[in-house]
N, C-alpha and C positions, 0 to 999 in steps of 0.2 A: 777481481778474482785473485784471490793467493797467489803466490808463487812459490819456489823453493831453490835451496841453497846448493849445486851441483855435488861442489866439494865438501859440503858437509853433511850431503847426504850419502856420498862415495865411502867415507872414511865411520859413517855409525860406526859398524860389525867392529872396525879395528881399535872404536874408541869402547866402546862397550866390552871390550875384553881387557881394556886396560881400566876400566872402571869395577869390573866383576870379575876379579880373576877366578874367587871360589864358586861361582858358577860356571866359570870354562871348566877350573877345574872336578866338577858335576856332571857335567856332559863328555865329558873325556873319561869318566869312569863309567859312564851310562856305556860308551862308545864300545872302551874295552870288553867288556859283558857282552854286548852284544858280536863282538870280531870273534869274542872266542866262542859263543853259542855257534855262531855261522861255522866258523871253521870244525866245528868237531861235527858237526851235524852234515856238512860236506864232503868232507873227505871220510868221513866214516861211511856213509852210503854213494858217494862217486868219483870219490878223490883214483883210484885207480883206473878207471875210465876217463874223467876227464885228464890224465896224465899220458893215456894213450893218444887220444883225441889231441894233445899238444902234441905230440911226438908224428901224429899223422900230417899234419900243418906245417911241418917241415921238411915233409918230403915233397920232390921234383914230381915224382908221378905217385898218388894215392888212389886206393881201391876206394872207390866208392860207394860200395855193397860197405865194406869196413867202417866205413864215414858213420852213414845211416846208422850201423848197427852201435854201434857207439852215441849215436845223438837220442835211438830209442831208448839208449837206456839212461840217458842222464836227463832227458824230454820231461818223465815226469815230474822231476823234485824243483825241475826249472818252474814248472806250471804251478809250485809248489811256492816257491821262493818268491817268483813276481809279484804276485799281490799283498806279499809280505811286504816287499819291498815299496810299495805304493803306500801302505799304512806306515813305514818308516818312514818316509817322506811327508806323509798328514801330518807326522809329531814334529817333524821336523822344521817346517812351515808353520801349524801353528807357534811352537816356542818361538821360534824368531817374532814372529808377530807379536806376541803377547809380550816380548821382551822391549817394544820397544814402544806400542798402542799402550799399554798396561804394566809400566816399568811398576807401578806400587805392588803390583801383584805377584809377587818373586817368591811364592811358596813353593817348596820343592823344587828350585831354582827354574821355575818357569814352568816344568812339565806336569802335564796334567794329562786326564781322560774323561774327556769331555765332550758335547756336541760343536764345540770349534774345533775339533782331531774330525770329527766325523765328518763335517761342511769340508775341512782342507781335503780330505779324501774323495768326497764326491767332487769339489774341484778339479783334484788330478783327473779323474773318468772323465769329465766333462773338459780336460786339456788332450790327454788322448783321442776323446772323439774328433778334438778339431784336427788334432795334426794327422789321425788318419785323412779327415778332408783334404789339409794345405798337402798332405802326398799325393792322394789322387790328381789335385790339381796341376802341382811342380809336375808329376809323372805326364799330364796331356799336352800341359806346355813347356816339357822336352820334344816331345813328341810333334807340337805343332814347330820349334823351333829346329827340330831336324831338316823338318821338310820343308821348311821356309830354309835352313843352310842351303840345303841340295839345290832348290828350287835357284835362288843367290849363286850357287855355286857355278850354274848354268849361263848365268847372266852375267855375274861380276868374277868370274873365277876363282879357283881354290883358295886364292888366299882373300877374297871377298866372304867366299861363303863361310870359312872360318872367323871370323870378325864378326858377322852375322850372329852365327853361333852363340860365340862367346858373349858378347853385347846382349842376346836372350836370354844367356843364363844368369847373366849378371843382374841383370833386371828383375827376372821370376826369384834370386835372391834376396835383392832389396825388398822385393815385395814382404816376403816371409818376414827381413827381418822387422820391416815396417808396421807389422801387424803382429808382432809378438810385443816390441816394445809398446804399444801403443795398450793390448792388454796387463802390460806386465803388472798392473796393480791390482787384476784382480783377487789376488790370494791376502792381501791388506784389508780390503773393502770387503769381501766375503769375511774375513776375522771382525771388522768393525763391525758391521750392520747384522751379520747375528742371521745371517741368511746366506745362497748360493749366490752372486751377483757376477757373472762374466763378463756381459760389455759393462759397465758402468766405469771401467778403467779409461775404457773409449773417451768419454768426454772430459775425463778430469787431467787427459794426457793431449787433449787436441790443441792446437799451435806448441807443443814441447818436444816434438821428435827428438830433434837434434842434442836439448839437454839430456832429456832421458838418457840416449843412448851412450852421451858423453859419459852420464856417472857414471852407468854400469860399465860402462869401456876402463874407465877408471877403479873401481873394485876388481872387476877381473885382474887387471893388471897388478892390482896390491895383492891379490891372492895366487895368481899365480909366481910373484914373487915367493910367498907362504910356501907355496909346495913345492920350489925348487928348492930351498933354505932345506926343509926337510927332506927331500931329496937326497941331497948334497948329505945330511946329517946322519939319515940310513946307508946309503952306501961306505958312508968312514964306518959307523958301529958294525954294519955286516961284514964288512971285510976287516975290522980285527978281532970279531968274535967265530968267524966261520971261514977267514980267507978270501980269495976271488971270487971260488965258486958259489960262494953264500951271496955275493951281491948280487944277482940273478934272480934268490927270490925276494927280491922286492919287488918284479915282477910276475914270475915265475915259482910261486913255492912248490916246495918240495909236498906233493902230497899222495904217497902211495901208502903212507900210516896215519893216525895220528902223531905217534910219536916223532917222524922224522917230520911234519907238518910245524910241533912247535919245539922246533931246534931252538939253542938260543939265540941265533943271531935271527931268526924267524921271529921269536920273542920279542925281540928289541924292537924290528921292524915294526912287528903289531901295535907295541907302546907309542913310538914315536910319531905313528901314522895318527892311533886316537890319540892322541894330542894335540897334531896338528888339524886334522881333521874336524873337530867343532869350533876352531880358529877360521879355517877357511869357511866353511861353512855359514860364519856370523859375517864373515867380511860379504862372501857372497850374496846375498837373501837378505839383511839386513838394511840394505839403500831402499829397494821398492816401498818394504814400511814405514820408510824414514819421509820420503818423498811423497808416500801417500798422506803421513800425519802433515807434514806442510801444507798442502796443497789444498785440505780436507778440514785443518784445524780438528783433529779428533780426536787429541787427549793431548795433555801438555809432555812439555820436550822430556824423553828418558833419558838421555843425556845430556853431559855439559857441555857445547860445544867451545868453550875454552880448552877444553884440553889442547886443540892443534893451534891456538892463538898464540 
């Protein structure tokens, strides 16, 4: 059976963006279109609400009648937003995939609307459903792991039953992560085979735990290098285009206008973010396909991995 390269499947996303930079730079203008659709569309209908709502969150003692009446009215554009945001993420999974199963097919640098956006979609529903279950689950075996502390607690004392505890949750943890990595190719597989396929990640990851989870330990950590770099990069431009108090809203934007929403140092922040943002994004997402194509042999290498030789 195949195998696959840890580190070369860690580093795709970063080498694919030094192979394609006009299609980062593609996705970073998709990117910006869409920050700035969001943002005029939020803070036009609840940008003064959700400013309340922040300002309620930092108080010692908040009305809680206040709370509610504030979450009703920003409730519906959220029930609005969410499933937008699920369909963001279809495009966003398929491209990755398609970038890297299907490097020949780079029209409109990757993005399409298609029934492979459609399958990554019903994918996500069908990843929600499960982690509604793994909550239920984590949620009873808190629950049995309380009473198994107490129970400990009785017999080997406080600091038994504490130890108890912790060594349960730690465990109902591994479990979780056990069983995410072990699916995590199915968003590759469901793009290759042109169908929904959830477990089939299952066998093609079995005796690999420990790789697996190396790479991706490995891409996180290249990425979130990425986003402190740009971190680092907006807080210098917000604080010499807007001062101290502008660095906040890299966090925190200003949004009781439009206008005071895209100040310029709000501006910058936005650019800098889509920029770095479908960087991180390749680095993140971009191993699982990589790792699926090894492992699967299902379409020849999109990249050269000489670049890191």
């Amino acid at each position: 059976m195949s195998d696959f390269s840890a580190t070369e499947a860690a580093f795709t996303g970063f080498r694919f963006a030094r192979q394609h930079p006009r299609t980062l730079a593609v996705w970073a203008g998709v990117q910006i279109v869409i920050s700035i659709a969001f943002g005029v569309i939020m803070v036009a209908t609840m940008g003064p609400a959700l400013m309340q709502l922040q300002s309620l969150s930092g108080q010692a003692s908040r009305d809680p009648a206040q709370t509610m009446a504030m979450l009703r009215q920003i409730g519906p554009l959220y029930a609005i937003f969410t499933p937008l945001t699920f369909v963001f993420y279809a495009f966003v999974y398929a491209t990755m995939n398609r970038a890297v199963l299907r490097p020949g097919d780079d029209r409109f640098a990757y993005l399409r609307l298609s029934m492979d956006e459609v399958r990554q979609f019903l994918l996500i529903l069908a990843w929600i459903v499960a982690w509604i279950v793994i909550y239920i689950g984590v949620l009873l075996a808190t629950i049995v792991g309380i009473l198994v502390g107490a129970a400990m607690n009785s017999l080997l004392g406080p600091v038994g039953g504490v130890i108890v505890t912790i060594l349960a949750g730690l465990l109902v943890l591994a479990g979780v992560v056990y069983v995410v990595m072990r699916l995590s190719l199915a968003s590759a597989q469901t793009f290759d085979c042109g169908r929904i396929d959830f477990f089939g990640s299952w066998k093609l990851t079995k005796g690999r735990f420990w790789k697996v989870f190396g790479t991706y330990l490995l891409a996180f950590a290249v990425a979130l290098l990425i986003f402190l770099v740009a971190l680092i990069v907006n807080a210098c431009v917000a604080g010499v285009l807007g001062g101290m108090g502008a660095i906040a809203s890299i966090f925190r934007p200003n949004m009781v206008s439009v206008a005071a929403y895209f100040a310029p140092a709000q501006v910058a922040v936005l650019l800098i973010w889509a920029i770095a943002m479908p960087l991180i994004g390749a680095v993140m997402l971009m191993p699982g396909p990589e790792i699926y194509r090894q492992l699967s042999g299902a379409a020849d290498p999109a990249l050269d991995p000489s670049t890191f030789d």
